[in-house]
N, C-alpha and C positions, 0 to 999 in steps of 0.2 A: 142309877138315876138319883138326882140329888131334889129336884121338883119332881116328884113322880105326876102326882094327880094334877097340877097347873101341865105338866108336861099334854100329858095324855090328852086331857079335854082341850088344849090347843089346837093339837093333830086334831083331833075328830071334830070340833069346832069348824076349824079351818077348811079341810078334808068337803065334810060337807054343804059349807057355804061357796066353795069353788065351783062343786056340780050345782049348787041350784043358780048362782051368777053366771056359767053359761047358759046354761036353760034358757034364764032369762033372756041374755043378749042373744040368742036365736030365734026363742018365741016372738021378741019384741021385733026381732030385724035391725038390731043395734052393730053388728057385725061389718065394719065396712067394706067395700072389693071381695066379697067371699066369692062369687061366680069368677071372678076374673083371679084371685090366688087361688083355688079349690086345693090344688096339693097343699101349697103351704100352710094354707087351716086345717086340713087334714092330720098332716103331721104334728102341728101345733096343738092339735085336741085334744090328738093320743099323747102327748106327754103331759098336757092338761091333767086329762083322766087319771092318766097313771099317777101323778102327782098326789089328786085326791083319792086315790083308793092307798096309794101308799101310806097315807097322813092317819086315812079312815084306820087301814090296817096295823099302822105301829099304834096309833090311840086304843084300840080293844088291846093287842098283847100285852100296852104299858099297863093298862088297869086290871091285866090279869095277871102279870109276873113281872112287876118295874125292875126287878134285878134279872134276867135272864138276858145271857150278853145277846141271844137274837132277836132280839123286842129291842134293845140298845142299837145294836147294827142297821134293825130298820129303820127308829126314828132315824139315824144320823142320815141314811142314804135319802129319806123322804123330807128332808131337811135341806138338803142338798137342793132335791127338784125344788123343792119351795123358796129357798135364797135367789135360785137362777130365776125360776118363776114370775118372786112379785119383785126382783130388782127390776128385771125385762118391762115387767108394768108397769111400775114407779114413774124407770122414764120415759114411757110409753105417754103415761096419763101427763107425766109435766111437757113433753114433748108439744101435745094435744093441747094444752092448755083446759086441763080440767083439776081444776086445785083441790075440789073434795077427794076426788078416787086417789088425786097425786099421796095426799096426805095421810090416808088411808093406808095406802100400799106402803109408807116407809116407816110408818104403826105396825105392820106386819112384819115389815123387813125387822125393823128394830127389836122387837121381841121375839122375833125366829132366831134373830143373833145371840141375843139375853138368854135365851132358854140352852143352846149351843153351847156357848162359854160355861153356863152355870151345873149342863150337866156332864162337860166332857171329862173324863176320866183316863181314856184308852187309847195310845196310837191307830187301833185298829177302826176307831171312831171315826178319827179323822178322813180315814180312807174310803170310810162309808160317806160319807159326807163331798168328799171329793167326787167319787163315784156316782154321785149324786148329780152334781151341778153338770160331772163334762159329760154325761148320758141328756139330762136336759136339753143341754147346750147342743151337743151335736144330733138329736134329734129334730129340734127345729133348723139348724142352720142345713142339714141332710133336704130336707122337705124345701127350704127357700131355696135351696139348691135347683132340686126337680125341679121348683114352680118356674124359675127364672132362665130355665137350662145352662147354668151358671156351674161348669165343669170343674170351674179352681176350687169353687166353695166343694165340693162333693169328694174332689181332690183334697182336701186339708180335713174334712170331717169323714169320712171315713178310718182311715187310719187312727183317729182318736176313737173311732166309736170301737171297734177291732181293740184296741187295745184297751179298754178299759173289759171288755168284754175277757181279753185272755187273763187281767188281771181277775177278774170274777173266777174265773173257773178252777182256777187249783182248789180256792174254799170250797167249792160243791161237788168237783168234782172223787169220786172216790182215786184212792192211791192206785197206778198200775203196778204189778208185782212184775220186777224183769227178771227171768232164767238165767 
């Protein structure tokens, strides 16, 4: 990592202000159609979350081992959900027509990007970082799927979620030994 400490207090900056701005938009009832899409917030929550515990959790390893390539591989994959994340919002919010949250989100974007370029080092980076967006990606597009009973969407994001999925497992998984 080439910004370690701007890096890390990013992530857990971010990480954290994600969970307390849903919070918010739930306590408050800022959530619009949530009874009428319930899957598809569902789904959209859980990679929410997952977003910020990921951000939360590469922010403590980077301020604990900024050079350990698995602190490097999370931010990149929690970086990932984050790019898909606050793009998804950006034009969500210009979509909406709410120009503060718009401008906000593409302050996010833009140094989610900055901090990417500035610390990427590794092909294997990139990979996390890919791994990143198309799990985001096909996590919610899976769930609008279900809400909408929309076969084709569930039909084209499966196979993507599968396959980023067999791409994960050689890394974790241990070597079989064949006779």
């Amino acid at each position: 990592m080439k910004i370690k400490r701007l890096t890390a207090g990013f992530c857990l900056a971010v990480g954290i202000l994600n969970l307390g701005m849903w919070a918010t938009l739930l306590i408050t009832g800022q959530v619009p159609l949530v009874h009428e899409q319930l899957i598809s917030y569902l789904f959209h929550w859980f990679s929410e979350f997952t977003t910020a515990i990921l951000l939360i959790t590469a922010g403590i390893f980077l301020f604990r081992n900024p050079e350990s390539s698995g602190a490097g591989k999370l931010y990149f994959l929690a970086s990932g959900f984050l790019i898909n994340a606050i793009n998804g919002a950006a034009w969500y919010y210009l979509l909406n027509f709410s120009l503060p949250i718009f401008l906000m989100s593409c302050l996010i974007l833009g140094f989610s990007l900055f901090l990417v370029i500035k610390n990427f080092r590794y092909r294997e980076e990139i990979n996390s970082l890919t791994t990143g967006i198309v799990l985001y990606g096909s996590i919610n597009i899976i769930g609008y799927g279900f809400d909408r009973g929309d076969t084709s969407l569930l039909i084209y994001a499966f196979p993507m979620l599968l396959a980023v999925i067999m791409i994960l497992l050689p890394k974790t998984a241990k070597p079989v030994q064949m006779n």
